[in-house]
C-alpha positions as CSV (number, residue, x, y, z in Angstrom):
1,X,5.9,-4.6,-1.0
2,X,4.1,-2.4,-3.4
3,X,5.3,0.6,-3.7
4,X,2.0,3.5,-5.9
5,X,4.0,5.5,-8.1
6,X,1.6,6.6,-11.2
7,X,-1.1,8.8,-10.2
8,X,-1.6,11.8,-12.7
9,X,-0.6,14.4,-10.3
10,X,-3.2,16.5,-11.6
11,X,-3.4,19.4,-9.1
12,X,0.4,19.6,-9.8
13,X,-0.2,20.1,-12.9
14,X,1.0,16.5,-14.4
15,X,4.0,16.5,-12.3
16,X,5.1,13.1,-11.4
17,X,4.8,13.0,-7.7
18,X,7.6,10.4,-7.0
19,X,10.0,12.7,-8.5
20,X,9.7,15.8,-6.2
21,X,12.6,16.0,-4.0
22,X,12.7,16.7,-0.1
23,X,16.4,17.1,1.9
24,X,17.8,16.0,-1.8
25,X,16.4,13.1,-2.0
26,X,13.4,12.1,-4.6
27,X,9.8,10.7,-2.9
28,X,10.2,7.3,-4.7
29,X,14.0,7.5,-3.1
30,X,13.0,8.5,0.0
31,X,10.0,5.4,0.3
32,X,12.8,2.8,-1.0
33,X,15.1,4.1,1.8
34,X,12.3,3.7,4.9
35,X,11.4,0.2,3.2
36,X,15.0,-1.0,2.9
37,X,15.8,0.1,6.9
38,X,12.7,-1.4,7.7
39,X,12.6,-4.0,6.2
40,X,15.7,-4.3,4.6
41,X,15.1,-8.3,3.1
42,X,11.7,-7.3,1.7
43,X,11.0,-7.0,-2.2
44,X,9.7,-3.8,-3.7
45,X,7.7,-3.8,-6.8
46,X,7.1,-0.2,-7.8
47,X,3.8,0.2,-9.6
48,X,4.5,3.8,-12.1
49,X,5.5,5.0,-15.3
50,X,8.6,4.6,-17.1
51,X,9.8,7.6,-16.4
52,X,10.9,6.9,-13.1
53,X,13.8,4.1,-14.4
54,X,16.0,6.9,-14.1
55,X,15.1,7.7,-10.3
56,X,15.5,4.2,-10.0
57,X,18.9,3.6,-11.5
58,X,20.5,6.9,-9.0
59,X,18.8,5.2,-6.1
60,X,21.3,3.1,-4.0
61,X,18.3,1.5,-3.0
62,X,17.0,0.7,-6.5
63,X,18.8,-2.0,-8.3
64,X,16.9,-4.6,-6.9
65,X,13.5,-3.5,-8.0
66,X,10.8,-4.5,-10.0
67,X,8.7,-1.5,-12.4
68,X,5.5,-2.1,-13.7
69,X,2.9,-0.6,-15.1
70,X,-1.2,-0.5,-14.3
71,X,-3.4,-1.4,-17.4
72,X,-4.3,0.7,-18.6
73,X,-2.4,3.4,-17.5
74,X,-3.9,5.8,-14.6
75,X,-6.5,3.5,-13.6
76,X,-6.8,4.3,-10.2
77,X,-5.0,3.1,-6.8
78,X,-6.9,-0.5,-7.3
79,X,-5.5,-1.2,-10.8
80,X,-2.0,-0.7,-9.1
81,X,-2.1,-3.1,-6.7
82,X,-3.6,-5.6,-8.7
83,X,-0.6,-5.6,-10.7
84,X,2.3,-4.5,-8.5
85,X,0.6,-7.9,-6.8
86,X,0.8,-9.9,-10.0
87,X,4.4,-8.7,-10.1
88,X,5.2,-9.8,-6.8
89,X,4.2,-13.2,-7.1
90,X,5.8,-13.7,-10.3
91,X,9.5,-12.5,-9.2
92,X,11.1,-15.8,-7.7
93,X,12.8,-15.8,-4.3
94,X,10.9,-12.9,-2.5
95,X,11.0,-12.1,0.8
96,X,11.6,-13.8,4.1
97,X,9.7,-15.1,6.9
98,X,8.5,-12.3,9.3
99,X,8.8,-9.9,6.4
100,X,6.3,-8.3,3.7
101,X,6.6,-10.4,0.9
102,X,5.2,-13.6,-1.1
103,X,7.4,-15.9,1.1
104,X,6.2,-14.9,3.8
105,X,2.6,-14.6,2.9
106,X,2.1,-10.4,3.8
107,X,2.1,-7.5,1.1
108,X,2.8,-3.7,2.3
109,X,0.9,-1.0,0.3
110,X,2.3,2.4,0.3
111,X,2.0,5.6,-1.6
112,X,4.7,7.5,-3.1
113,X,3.3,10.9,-2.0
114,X,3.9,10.4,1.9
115,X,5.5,12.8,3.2
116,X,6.9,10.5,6.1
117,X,7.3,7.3,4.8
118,X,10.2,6.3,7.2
119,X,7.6,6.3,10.5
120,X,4.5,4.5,8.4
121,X,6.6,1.7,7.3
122,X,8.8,1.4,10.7
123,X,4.8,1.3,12.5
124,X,3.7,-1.4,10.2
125,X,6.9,-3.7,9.9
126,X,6.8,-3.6,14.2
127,X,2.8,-4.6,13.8
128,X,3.4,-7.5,11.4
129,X,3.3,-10.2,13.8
130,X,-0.5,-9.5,14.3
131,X,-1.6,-10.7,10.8
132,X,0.1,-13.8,11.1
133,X,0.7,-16.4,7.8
134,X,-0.5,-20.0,9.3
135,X,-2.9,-20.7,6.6
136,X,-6.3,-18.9,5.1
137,X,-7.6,-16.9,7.7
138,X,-10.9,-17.9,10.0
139,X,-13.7,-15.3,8.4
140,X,-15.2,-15.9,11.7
141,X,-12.2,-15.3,14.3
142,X,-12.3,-12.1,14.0
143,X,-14.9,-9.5,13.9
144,X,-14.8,-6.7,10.6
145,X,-14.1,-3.1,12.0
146,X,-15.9,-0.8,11.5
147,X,-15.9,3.4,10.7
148,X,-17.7,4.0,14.0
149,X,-15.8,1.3,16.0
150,X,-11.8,2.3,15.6
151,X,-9.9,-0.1,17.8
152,X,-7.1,2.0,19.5
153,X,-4.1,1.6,19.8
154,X,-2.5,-1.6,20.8
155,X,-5.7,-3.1,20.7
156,X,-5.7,-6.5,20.5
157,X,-8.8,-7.2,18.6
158,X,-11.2,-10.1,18.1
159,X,-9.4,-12.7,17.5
160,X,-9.6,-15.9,19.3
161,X,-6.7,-17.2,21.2
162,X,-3.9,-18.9,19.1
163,X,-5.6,-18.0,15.7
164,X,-5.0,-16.6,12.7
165,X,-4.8,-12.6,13.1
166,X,-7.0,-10.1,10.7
167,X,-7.0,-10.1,6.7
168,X,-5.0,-6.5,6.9
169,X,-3.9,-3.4,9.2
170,X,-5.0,-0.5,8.2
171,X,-4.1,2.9,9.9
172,X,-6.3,5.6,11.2
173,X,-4.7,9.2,11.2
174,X,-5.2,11.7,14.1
175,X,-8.2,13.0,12.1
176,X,-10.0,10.0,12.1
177,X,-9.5,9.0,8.4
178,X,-8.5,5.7,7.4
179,X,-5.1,5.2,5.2
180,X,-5.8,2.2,3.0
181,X,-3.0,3.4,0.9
182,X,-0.6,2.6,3.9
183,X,-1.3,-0.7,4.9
184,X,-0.6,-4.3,5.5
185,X,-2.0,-7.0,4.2
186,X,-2.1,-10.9,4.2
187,X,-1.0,-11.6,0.7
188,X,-3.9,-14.3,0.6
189,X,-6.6,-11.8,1.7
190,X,-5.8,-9.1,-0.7
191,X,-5.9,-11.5,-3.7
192,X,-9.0,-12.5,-2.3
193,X,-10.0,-8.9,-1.7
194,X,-8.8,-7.5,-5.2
195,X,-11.3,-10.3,-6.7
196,X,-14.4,-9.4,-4.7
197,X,-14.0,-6.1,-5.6
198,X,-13.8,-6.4,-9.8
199,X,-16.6,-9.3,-9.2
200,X,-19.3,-7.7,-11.6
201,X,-22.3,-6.7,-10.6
202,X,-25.0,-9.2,-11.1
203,X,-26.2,-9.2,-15.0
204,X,-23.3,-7.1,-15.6
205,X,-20.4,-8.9,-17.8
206,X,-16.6,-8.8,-16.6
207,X,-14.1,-10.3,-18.1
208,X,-10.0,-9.4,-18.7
209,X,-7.2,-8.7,-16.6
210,X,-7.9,-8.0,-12.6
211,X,-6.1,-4.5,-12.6
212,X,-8.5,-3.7,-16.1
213,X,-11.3,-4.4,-14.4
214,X,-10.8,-2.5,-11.1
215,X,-10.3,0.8,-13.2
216,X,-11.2,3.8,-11.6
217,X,-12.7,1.8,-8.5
218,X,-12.1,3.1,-5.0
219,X,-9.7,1.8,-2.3
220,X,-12.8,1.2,0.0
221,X,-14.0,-1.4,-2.3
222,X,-11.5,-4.0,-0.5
223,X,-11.4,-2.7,2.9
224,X,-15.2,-2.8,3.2
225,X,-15.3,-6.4,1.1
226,X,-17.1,-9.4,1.8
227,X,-14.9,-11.5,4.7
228,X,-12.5,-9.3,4.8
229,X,-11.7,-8.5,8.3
230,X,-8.7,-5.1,9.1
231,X,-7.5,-3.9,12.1
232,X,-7.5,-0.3,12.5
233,X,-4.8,1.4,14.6
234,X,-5.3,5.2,15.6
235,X,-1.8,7.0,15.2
236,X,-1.0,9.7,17.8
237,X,1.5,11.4,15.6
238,X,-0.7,14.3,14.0
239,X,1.0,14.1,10.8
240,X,2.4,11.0,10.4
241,X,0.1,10.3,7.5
242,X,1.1,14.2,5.5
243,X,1.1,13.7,1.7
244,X,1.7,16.0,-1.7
245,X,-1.4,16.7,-3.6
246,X,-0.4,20.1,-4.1
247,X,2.0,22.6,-4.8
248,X,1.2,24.1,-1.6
249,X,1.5,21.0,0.5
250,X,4.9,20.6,-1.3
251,X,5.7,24.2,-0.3
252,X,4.4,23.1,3.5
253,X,7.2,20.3,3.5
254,X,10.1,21.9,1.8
255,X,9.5,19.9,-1.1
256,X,10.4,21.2,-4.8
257,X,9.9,20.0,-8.6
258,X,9.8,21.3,-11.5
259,X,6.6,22.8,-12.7
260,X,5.2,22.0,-15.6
């Protein structure tokens, strides 16, 4: 599991997000907590700055996980993955079958600044089955969905009978957005994914580490990549998918910090 923990927080003026509290409890606390009742065998890699070891170390759920950091530092959502990924796959003895993990071939993604992290993860762990891990997926047993065509809810899909499931699901909030930054992939697929997506353009050199050369690229560029086949679900919880970009959105959910 890979848990986004260093944006900039700019409209909160440089605050870290994962260290505003809610009910007592810290965002980065509150996201370990939903992951560990969850999915309580899972491994979390949190992707942020060093200034949440701290956090960590009060958190009864955070002695077992890994921090790293994007290179270079605030380079986008993309970046983070790619290396909270890398992480993942270098810690031994992850996981466990039916669980997001590199044993058992699925990744979670989740943002820090969710204001209910306890329903997304419960509503992913319960859809994990649908991926399934039996080997690379078949780009042609399923077809890619699409902005206009939202599968609803309990939809089954494409996929042919008996065969591998979708490359990720990815959930649509009551407004009709996609939440890439709450999702599920198969580990497999969002390596693959993450590579189409710092391919350079043609003519164009690219060379260095994955999460350097996704910098500043959009989440869209591995939803919408080439093969890559996700599942949308609509949610019919209106704000299941809330999160803290603001101090007023923070003020909307009882959630405090300090200023800076």
């Amino acid at each position: 599991m890979v848990l986004l923990a260093g944006g900039r927080g700019s409209r909160l003026g440089g605050v870290w997000k994962a260290l505003l509290r809610r009910d007592g409890a810290s965002l980065l606390s509150a996201a370990l907590a939903a992951v560990v009742e969850s999915l309580p065998r899972a491994r979390v890699v949190v992707v942020g700055p060093d200034a949440l070891r701290p956090a960590l170390a009060e958190s009864p759920h955070g002695s077992t996980v890994t921090l790293v950091r994007e290179e270079p530092a605030f380079a986008g959502p993309l970046a983070a993955v790619a290396a909270g990924l890398d992480a993942a796959r270098d810690v031994a003895g992850h996981g466990s079958a039916g669980e997001p993990g590199p044993a058992s071939g699925l990744t979670l993604l989740l943002a820090v600044d969710y204001v209910r992290p306890r329903g997304i993860v419960a509503a992913l762990a319960a859809r994990a089955s649908e991926l399934g891990t039996d080997g690379p997926r078949n780009a042609g047993a399923e077809k890619p969905a699409t902005e206009e065509g939202v599968r609803a809810e309990g939809d089954p899909g494409e996929a042919e009978p008996g065969g591998p499931g979708p490359d990720a699901l990815v959930p649509v909030d009551a407004s009709g957005r996609q939440q890439p930054l709450a999702a599920l992939w198969r580990s497999d697929s969002l390596r693959r994914a993450l590579e189409a997506a710092a391919r350079p353009a043609a003519g164009v050199a690219g060379a260095g580490p994955l999460s350097v050369r996704l910098a500043d690229a959009p989440m869209r560029r591995i939803t919408r990549a080439e093969g890559v086949v996700v599942r949308e679900w609509r949610t019919v919880e209106p704000h299941l998918f809330d999160d803290v970009d603001t101090w007023e959105d923070a003020a909307a959910h009882g959630i405090q910090g300090d200023r800076a």
